[in-house]
N, CA, C and O atoms as a GROMACS GRO file, in nm:
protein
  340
    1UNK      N    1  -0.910  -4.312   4.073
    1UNK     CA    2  -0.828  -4.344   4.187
    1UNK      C    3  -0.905  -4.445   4.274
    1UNK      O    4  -1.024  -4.445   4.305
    2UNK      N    5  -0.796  -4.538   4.308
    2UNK     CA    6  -0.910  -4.642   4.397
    2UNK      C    7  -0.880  -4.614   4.550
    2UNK      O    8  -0.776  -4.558   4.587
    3UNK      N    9  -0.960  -4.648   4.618
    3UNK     CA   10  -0.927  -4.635   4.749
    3UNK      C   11  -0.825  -4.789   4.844
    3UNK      O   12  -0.856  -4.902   4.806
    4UNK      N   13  -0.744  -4.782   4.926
    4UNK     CA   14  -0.645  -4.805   4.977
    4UNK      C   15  -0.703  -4.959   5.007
    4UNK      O   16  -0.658  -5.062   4.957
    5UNK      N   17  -0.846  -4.947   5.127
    5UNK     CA   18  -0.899  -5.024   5.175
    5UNK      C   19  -0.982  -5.125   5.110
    5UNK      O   20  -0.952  -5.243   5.132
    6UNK      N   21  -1.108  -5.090   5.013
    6UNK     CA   22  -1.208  -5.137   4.985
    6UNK      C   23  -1.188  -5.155   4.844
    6UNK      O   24  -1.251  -5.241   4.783
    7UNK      N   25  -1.097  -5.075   4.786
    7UNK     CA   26  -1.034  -5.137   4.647
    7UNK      C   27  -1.184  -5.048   4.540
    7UNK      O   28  -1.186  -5.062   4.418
    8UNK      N   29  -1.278  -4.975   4.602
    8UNK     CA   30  -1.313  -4.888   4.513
    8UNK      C   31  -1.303  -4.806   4.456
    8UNK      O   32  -1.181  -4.789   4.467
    9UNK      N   33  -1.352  -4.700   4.371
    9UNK     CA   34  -1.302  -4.615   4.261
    9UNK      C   35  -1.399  -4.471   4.392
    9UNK      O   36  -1.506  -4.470   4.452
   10UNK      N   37  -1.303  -4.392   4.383
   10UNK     CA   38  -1.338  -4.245   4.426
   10UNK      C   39  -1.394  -4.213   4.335
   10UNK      O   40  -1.361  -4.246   4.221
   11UNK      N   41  -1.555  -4.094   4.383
   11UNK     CA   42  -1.631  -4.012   4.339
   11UNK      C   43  -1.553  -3.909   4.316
   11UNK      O   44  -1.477  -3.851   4.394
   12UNK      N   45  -1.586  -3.878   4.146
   12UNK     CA   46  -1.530  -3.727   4.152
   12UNK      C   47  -1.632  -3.617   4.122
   12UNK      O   48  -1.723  -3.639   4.043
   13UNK      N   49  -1.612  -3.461   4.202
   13UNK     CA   50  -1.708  -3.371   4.201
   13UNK      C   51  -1.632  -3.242   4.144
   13UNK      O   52  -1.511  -3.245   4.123
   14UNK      N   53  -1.694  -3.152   4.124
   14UNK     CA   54  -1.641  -3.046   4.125
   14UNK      C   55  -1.667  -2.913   4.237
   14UNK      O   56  -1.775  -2.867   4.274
   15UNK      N   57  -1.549  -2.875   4.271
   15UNK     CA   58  -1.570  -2.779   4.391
   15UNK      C   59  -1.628  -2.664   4.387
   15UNK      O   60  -1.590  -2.583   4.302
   16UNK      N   61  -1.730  -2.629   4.477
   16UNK     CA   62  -1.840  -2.516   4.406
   16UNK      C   63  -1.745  -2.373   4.434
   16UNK      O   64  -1.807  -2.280   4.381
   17UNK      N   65  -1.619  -2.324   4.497
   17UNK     CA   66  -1.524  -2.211   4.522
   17UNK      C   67  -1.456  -2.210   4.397
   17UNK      O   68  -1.473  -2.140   4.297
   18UNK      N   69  -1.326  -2.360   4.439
   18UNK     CA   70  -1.233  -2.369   4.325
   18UNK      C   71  -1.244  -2.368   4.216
   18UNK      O   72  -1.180  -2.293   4.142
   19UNK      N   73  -1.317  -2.442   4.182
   19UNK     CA   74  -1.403  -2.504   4.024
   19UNK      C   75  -1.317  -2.592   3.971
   19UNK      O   76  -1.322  -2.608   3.849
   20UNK      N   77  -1.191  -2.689   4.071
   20UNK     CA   78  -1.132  -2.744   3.986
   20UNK      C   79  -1.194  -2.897   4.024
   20UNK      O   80  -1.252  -2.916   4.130
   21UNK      N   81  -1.177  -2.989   3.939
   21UNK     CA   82  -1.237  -3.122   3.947
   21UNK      C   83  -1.126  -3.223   4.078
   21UNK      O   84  -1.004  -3.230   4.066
   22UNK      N   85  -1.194  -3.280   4.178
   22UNK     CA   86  -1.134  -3.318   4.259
   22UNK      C   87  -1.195  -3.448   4.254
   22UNK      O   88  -1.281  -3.486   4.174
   23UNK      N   89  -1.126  -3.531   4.374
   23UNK     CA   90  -1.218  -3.689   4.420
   23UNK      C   91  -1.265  -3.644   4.546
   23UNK      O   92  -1.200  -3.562   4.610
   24UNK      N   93  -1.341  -3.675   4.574
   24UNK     CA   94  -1.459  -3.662   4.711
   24UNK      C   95  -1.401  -3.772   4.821
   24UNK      O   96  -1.427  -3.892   4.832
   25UNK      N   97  -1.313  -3.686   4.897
   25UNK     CA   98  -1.210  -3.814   5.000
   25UNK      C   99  -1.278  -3.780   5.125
   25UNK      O  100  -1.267  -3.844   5.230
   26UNK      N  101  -1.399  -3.602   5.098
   26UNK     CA  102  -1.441  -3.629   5.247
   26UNK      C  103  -1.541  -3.490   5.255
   26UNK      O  104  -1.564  -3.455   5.140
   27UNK      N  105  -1.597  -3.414   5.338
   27UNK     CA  106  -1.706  -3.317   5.309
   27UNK      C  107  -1.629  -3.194   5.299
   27UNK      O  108  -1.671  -3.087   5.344
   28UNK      N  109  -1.530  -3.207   5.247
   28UNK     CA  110  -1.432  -3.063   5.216
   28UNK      C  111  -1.326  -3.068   5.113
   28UNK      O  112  -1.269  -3.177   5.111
   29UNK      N  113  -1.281  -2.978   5.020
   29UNK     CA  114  -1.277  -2.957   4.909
   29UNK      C  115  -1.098  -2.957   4.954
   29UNK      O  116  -1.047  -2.861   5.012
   30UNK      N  117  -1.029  -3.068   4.919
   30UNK     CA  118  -0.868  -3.084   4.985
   30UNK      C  119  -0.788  -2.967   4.948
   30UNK      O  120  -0.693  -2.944   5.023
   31UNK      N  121  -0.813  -2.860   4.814
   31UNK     CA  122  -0.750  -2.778   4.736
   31UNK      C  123  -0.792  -2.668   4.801
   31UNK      O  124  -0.689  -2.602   4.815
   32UNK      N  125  -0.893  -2.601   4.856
   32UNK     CA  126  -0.944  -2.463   4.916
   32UNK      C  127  -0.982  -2.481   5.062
   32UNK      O  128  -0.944  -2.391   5.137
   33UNK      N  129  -1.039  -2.563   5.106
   33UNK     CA  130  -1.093  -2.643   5.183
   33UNK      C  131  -1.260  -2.590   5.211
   33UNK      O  132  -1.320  -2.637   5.308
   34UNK      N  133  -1.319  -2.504   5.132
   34UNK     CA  134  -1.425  -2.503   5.100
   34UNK      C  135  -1.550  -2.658   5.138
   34UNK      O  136  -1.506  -2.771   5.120
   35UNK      N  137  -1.688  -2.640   5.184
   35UNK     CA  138  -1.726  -2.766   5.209
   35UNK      C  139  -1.792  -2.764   5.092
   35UNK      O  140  -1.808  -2.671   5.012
   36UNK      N  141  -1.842  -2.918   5.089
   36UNK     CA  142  -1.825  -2.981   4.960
   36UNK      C  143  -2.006  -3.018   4.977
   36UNK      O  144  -2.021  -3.094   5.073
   37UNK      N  145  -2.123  -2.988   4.918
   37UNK     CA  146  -2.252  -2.984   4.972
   37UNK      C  147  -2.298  -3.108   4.840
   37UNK      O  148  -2.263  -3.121   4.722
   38UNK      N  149  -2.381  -3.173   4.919
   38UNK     CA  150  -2.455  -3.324   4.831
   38UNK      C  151  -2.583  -3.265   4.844
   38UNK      O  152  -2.640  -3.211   4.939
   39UNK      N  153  -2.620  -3.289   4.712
   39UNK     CA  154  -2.765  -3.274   4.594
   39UNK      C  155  -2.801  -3.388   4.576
   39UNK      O  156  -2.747  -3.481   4.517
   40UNK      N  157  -2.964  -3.372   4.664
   40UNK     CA  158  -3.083  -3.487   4.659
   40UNK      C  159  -3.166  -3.452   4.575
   40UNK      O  160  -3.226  -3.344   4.567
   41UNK      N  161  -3.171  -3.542   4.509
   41UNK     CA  162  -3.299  -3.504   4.381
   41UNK      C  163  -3.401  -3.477   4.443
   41UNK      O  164  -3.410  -3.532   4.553
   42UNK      N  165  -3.487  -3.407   4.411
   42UNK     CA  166  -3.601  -3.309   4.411
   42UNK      C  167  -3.704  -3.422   4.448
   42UNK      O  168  -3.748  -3.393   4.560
   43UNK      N  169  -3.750  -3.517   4.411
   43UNK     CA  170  -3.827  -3.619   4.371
   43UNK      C  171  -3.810  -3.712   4.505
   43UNK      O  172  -3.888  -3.804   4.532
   44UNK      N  173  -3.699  -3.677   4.583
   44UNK     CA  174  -3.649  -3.798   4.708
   44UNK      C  175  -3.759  -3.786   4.812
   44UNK      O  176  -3.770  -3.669   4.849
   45UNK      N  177  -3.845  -3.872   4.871
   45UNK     CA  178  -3.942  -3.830   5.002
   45UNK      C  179  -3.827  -3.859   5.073
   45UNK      O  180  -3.736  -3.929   5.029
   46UNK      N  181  -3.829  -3.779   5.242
   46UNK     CA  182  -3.841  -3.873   5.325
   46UNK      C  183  -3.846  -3.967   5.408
   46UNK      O  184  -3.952  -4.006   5.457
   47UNK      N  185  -3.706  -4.025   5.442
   47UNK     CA  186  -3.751  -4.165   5.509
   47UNK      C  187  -3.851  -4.187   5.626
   47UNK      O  188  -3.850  -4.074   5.677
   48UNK      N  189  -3.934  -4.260   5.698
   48UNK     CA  190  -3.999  -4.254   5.784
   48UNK      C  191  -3.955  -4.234   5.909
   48UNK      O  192  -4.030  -4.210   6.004
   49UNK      N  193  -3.803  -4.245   5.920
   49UNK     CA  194  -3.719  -4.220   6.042
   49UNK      C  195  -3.688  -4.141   6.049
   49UNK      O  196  -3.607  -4.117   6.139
   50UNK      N  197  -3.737  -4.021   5.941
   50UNK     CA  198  -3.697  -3.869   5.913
   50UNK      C  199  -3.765  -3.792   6.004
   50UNK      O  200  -3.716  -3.707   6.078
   51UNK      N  201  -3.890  -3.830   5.993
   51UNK     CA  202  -4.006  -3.755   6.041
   51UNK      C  203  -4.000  -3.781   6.173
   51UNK      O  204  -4.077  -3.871   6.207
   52UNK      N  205  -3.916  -3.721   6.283
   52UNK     CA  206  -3.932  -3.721   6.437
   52UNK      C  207  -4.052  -3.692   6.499
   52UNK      O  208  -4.071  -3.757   6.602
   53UNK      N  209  -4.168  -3.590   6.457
   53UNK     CA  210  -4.288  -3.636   6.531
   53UNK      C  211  -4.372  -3.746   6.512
   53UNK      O  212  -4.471  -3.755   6.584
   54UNK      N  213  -4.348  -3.832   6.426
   54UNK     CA  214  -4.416  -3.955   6.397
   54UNK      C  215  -4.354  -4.133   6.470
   54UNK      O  216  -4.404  -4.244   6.454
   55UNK      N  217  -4.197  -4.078   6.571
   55UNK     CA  218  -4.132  -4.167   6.651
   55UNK      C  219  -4.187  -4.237   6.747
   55UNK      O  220  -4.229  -4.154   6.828
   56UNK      N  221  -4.204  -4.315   6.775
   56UNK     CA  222  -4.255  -4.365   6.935
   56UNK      C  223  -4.074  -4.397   6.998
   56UNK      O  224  -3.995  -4.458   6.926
   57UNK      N  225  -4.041  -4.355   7.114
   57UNK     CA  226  -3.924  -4.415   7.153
   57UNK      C  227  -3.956  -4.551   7.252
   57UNK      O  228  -4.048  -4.562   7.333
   58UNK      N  229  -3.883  -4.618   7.230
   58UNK     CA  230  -3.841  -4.776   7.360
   58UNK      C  231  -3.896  -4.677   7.452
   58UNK      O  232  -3.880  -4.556   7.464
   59UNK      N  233  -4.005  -4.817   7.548
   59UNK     CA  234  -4.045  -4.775   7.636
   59UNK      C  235  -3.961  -4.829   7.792
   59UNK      O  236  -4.003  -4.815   7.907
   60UNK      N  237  -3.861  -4.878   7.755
   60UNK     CA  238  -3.704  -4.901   7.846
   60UNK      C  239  -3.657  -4.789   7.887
   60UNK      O  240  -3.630  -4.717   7.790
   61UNK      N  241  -3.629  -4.728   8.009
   61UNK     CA  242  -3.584  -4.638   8.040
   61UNK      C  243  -3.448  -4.607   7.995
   61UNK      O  244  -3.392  -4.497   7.996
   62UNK      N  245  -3.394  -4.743   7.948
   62UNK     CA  246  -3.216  -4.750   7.932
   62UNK      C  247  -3.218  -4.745   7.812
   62UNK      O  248  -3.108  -4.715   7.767
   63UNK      N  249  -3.334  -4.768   7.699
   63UNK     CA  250  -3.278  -4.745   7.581
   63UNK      C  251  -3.299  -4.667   7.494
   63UNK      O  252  -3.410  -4.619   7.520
   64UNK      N  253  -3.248  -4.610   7.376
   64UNK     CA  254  -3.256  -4.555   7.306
   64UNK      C  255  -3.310  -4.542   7.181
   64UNK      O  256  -3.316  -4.443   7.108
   65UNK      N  257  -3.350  -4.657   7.166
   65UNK     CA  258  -3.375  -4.704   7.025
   65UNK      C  259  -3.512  -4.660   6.998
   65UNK      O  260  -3.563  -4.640   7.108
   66UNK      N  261  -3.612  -4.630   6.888
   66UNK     CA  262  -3.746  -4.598   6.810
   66UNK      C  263  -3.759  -4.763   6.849
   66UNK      O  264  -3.681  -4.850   6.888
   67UNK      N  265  -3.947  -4.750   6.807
   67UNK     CA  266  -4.011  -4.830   6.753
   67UNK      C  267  -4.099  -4.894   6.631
   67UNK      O  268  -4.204  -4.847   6.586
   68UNK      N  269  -4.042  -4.992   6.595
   68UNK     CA  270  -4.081  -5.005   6.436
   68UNK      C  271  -4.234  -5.004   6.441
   68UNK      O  272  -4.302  -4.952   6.530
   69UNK      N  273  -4.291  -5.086   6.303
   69UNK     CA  274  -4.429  -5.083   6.260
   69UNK      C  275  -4.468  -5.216   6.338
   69UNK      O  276  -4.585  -5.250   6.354
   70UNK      N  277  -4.353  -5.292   6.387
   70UNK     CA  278  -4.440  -5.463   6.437
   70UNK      C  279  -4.428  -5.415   6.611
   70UNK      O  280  -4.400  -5.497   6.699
   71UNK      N  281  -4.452  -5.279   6.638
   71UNK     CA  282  -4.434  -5.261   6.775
   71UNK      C  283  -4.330  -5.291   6.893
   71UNK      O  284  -4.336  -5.281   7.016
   72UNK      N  285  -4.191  -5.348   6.764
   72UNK     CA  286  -4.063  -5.360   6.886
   72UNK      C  287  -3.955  -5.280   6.834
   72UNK      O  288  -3.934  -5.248   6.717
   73UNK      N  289  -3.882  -5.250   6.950
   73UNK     CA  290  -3.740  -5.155   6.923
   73UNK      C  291  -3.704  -5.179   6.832
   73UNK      O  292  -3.726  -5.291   6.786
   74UNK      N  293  -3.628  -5.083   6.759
   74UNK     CA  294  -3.524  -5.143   6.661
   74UNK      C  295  -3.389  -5.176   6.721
   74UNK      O  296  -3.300  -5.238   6.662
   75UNK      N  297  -3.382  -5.127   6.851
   75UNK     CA  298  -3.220  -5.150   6.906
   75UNK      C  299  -3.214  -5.258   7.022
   75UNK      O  300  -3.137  -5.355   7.018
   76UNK      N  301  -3.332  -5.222   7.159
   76UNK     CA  302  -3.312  -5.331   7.231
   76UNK      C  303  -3.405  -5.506   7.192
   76UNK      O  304  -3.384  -5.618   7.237
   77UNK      N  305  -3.513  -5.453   7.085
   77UNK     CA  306  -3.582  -5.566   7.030
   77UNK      C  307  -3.688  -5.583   7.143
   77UNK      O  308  -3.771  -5.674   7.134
   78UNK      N  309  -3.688  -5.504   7.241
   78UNK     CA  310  -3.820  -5.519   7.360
   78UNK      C  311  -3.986  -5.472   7.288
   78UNK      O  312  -4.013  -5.372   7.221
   79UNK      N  313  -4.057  -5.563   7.324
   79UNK     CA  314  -4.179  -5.467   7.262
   79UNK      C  315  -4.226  -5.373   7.342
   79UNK      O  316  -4.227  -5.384   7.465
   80UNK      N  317  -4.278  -5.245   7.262
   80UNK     CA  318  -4.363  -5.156   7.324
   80UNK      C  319  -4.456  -5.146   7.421
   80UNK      O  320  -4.569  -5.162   7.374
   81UNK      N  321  -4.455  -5.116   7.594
   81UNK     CA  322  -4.545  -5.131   7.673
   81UNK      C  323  -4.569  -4.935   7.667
   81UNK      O  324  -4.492  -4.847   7.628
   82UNK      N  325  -4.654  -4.930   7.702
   82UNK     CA  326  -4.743  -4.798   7.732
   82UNK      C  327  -4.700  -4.774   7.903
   82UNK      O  328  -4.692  -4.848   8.002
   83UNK      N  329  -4.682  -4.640   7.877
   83UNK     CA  330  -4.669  -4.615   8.039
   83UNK      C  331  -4.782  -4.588   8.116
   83UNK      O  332  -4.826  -4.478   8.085
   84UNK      N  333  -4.828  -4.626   8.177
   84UNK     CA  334  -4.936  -4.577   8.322
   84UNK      C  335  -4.904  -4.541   8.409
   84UNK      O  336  -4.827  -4.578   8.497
   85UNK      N  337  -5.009  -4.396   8.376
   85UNK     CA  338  -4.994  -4.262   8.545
   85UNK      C  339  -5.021  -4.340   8.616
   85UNK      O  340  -5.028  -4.315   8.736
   0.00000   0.00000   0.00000
């Protein structure tokens, strides 16, 4: 089945309640409505944006964004100043 918009082909899974073979239109199983759980291989680290104690946040009071490895936001693009007591 392709999708409406993007003209791709739907994932199909099988529902871990129903057991009948469905397309994956969303995190719930359209036939039971059971949720529908995604399996990361064993082998996956990680991403570095995973690890929240390893974050520095924007030192912008207004923003929100982390700071990469070249010492600037990823969102407002300001570089990192250090605060002083």
């Amino acid at each position: 089945m392709l999708c409406e918009i993007c003209s791709q082909e739907f994932e199909k899974t099988t529902c871990p309640q129903c057991k009948e073979d469905i397309f994956r239109f969303g995190a719930y199983c359209y036939l039971c409505g059971r949720e529908l759980t995604v399996e990361l291989p064993a082998s996956e680290e990680p991403a570095d944006d995973d690890d929240f104690s390893r974050r520095v946040l924007c030192s912008d009071g207004n923003c929100i964004g982390v700071i990469n490895e070249k010492g600037i936001c990823k969102v407002c693009g300001k570089p990192y100043t250090p605060q002083s007591d």
